[in-house]
Structure formats: structure tokens, C-alpha cells
N, C-alpha and C positions, 0 to 999 in steps of 0.2 A: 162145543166146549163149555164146562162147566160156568156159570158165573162166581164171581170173584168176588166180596164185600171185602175182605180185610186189606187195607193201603197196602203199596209194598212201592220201594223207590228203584230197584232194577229189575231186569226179567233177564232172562240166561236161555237160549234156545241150543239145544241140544242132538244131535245126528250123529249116525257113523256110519264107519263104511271097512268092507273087509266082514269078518263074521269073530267068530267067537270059538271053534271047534281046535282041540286041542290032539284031537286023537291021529289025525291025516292031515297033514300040513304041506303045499306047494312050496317050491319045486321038488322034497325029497320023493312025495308022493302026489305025480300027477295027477292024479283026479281028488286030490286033498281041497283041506280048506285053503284058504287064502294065507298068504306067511306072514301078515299084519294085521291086525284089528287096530283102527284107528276111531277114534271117541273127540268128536271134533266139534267147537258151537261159538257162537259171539254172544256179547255180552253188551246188555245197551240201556239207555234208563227210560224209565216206564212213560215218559211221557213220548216217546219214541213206538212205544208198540203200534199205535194205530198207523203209522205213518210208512210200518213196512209193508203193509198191504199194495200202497203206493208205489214203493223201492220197486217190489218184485214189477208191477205192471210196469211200470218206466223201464226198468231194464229189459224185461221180457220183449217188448216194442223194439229196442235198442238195438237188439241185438236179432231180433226178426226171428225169436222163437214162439210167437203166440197160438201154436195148434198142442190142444191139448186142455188139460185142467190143471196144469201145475212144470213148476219148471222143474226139468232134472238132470244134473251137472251133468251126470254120464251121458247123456242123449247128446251134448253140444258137439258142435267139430271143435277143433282145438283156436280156433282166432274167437269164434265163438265164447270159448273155456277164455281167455287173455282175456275180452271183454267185459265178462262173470266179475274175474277176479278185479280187474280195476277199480270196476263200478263199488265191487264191496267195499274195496280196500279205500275209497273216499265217504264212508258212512261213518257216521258218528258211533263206532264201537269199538270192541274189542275181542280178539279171536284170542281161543283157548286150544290146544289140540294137545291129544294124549296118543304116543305112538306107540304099542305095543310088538315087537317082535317074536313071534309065538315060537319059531324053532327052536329058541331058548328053552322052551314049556313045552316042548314034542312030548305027549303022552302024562303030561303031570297028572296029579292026583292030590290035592290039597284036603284030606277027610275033616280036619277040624272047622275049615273054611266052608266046607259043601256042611257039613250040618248049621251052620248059621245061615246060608245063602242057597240052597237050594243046589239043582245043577248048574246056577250062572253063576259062579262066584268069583270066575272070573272076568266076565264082563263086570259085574258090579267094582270091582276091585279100580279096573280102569277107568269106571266112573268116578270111583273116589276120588281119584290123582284128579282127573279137572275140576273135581265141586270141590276139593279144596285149594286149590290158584283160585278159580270165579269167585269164594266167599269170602279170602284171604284179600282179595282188590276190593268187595263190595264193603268188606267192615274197616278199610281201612279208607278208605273215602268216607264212609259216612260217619265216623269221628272226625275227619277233618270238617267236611262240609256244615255236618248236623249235631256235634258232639254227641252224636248216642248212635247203636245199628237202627238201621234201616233195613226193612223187609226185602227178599229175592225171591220173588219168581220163577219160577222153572219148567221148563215147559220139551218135555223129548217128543222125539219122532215114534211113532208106537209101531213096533215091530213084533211081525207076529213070533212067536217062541220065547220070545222074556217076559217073565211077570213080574211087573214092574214094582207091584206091592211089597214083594223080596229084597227089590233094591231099599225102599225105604226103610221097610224093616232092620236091614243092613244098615244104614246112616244111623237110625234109634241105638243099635247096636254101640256103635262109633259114639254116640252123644253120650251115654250112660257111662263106657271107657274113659272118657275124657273127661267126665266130670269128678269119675273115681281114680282119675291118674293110672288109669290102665292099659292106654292105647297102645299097640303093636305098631312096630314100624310108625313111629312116634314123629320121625324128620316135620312134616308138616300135620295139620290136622283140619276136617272140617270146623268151617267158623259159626257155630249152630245158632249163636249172635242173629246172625242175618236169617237163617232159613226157617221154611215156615214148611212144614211138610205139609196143612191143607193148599199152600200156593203151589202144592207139584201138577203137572196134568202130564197125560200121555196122549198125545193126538195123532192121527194120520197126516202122513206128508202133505198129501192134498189140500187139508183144509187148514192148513196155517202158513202165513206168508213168510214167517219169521226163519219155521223150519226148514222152507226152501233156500233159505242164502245161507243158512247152518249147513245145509247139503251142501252148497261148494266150499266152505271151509275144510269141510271131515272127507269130501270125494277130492280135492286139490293136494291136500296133502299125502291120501293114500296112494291117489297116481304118481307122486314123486315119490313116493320108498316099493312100490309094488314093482319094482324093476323086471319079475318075471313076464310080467303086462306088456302087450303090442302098445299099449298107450300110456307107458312110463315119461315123466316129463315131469322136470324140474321147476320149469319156467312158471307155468300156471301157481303153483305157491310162495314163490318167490314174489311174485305179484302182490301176495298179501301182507306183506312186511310193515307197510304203516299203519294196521291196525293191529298187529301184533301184540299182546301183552306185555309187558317187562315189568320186570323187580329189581331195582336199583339198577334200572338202565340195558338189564340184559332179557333177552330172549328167551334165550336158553335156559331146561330147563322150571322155565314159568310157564310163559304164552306157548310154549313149545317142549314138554315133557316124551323123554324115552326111556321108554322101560323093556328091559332092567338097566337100573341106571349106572353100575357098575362096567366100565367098559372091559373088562377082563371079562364077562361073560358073553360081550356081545363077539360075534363073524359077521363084519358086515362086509361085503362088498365094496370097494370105492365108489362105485355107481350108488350105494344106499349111502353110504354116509356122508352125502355131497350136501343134502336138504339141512342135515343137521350141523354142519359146520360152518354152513352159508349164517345160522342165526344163533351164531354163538357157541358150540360144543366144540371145545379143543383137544380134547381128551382123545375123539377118537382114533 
């Protein structure tokens, strides 16, 4: 990983789970993609980084997954998965999770979006929705704490087929809109206050500790809405509820975003919409 000279007061680790393909979607199309993209990560302050290193060994002991070079949500049995999620859920942070329901988007085609962003523009998209909750907490803390922002950290899972230069390119995108009052889909915005795009890196799961407890926030919630999954299950995200985000006290929405947010476009299942009503969503 890159070294780091410029201060920054939080760091934001970032994972997902599910994929990103828009063209062949589960269950209408068996051998499709996945029927959610989930964009999942915690949120914790920098004097905390070195000490996740720690987190993951201590739990990994814990819970007697130590073979291997890295812990990986999906590998656990499920008391194993309960264990995961406890241990996070008593860590000094904050979970962010972005739920995307893709049969909504079976087949979409966004052309103005793809020439800003490439082929991912929709991954990057549901990247936006949690970097702006994460920087919306980070610049609003650091006026209380510091009276000025404070730098954020960022730090994703590096996954082969995104180029991730795209996505910032895309936030630059966002930053210049906003400063010339142009943003689309304007409801919330990134807080570019806090972000520092040389503090972004893209690392492999392996060699960072941070991204491995990001992997049970973003694989805990996608097992609770992936209901087509032999390993659907509520309980394991439920579990993370006291590190949850909130905005004026709620859940929903914040720590916990579903897109599209409009519920006259969603079909969801009672079985999918049990996650989202457990943390607030009335609506559906």
C-alpha cells in the first residue's frame, strides 16, 4: 500500500458483494447475475487503523478460523458468521451499506452516464450513495469536534474488472457539479470538504485488515436480501445494528440505503423486505 504523508482524521473501508451485471439477472435468469449488488464498508477514525490489524487476529482466533491468509465472511459456517458479526458490532465504528435491487434495472442502458463512467457506471453510482452518508457523518463531526473538515481516507477492496480511476474521475465529475449548482439527483451530495482523492487506494482483500471486517458488513447484508441463496439469513445482519449509522436517530435510509428508493418501483418479496423494515423502512 501506497505511503500516506497528508493527516486525514477517518478512514472508510470499503467491500461488496453480489456483482454489478445488468444484462442477466437471478432468479428471472438462472445462470444470471446476482439480483443485488451490495456496496458495504465501516467507518472509523484514523487513530484506529493500526489496531485493525489486531481486530481481525483476535477474532480470527476467536472464532477458530486461522488457516489461510485472510478471513472470508462467505467461508464461515453460520454460528461462526453470528460470531463475525458480534465482534464487529462492539468495534468503535460505523457501518454504511448501499442495497441495490438490479431487477428494477434488468437490461438498463444509461448512454449519458456510460460516457462519464465508462462501463461501471453503475457500480460507481452505488458507490456514490455510501460516499455521500460516510462524508456527510465525517464533515459533520469534524465541525463539531474541530470547527473545520477533516480529511477521509478511503481505502476499497480491489476487484478485478473495475477501474477504479473511473470511479474518481466520476466523484471530480460530482465535485465540479456541485460547485456550479448542477448536481443531478441532487437529494444528498458528496461532501468533498472531507475527501482527498490522493487519500483513495485500491487494495486486495488479503493484504488489508480493515477490508476484511468491510467483507462481513457488505457479505452480512447481501445474505439477508439474496433470498434466492441456500444461505439467506436475516439474523447475521441484524447483529450489526449497534454500529449502524443513523441521521437523526434513524437507520434507515442512512447506515442503511435501498435503491431505488421509491417503493412503487420496488417487488420485493416479504422475505426481502424483512432486513429493511427491521432498520427502519416503513414504506414498504
Amino acid at each position: 500500500m501506497p505511503s500516506v504523508s497528508e493527516p486525514y482524521e477517518y478512514i472508510l473501508y470499503i467491500d461488496e458483494a453480489g456483482d454489478d451485471g445488468l444484462a442477466r439477472i437471478k432468479p428471472v435468469d438462472p445462470n444470471g447475475a446476482s439480483e443485488w449488488l451490495v456496496i458495504g464498508g465501516f467507518l472509523t477514525r484514523s487513530n484506529y487503523e493500526a489496531k485493525a490489524v489486531d481486530w481481525v487476529k483476535d477474532l480470527r482466533v476467536q472464532i477458530d478460523a486461522t488457516q489461510g491468509p485472510a478471513l472470508h465472511y462467505r467461508k464461515l459456517s453460520p454460528t461462526k458468521k453470528d460470531a463475525a458479526c458480534l465482534y464487529l458490532a462492539g468495534l468503535p465504528v460505523k457501518a454504511f451499506v448501499v442495497c441495490s435491487h438490479k431487477l428494477n434495472m434488468k437490461g438498463h442502458q444509461n448512454s449519458r452516464a456510460a460516457i462519464r463512467n465508462g462501463k461501471q457506471w453503475f457500480y460507481n453510482y452505488c458507490v456514490r450513495l455510501l460516499m455521500e452518508r460516510a462524508t456527510e457523518m465525517c464533515l459533520k463531526d469534524s465541525l463539531k469536534h474541530f470547527q473545520r473538515p477533516r480529511s477521509l481516507r478511503v481505502i476499497f477492496s480491489k476487484r478485478g474488472g473495475h477501474s477504479y480511476p473511473q470511479t474518481k474521475a466520476y466523484w471530480e465529475i460530482l465535485k465540479r457539479q456541485s460547485a456550479g449548482g448542477t448536481t443531478l439527483l441532487n437529494k444528498r451530495e458528496i461532501r468533498h470538504q472531507v475527501l482527498r482523492f490522493n487519500l483513495v487506494d485500491y487494495v486486495p482483500h488479503e493484504q488489508n485488515a480493515g477490508l476484511q471486517l468491510a467483507d462481513i458488513v457488505a457479505s452480512a447484508f447481501f445474505q439477508s436480501i439474496e433470498t434466492s441463496s441456500q444461505r439467506w439469513e436475516t439474523r447475521h445482519a441484524k447483529l450489526l445494528e449497534p454500529i449502524m449509522a443513523k441521521e437523526r436517530n434513524v437507520v434507515a435510509d442512512f447506515g442503511l440505503a435501498l435503491q431505488p428508493t421509491n417503493p412503487n418501483e420496488l417487488k420485493l418479496s416479504d422475505d426481502q423486505k424483512a432486513i429493511f423494515k427491521h432498520f427502519g423502512y416503513t414504506t414498504l
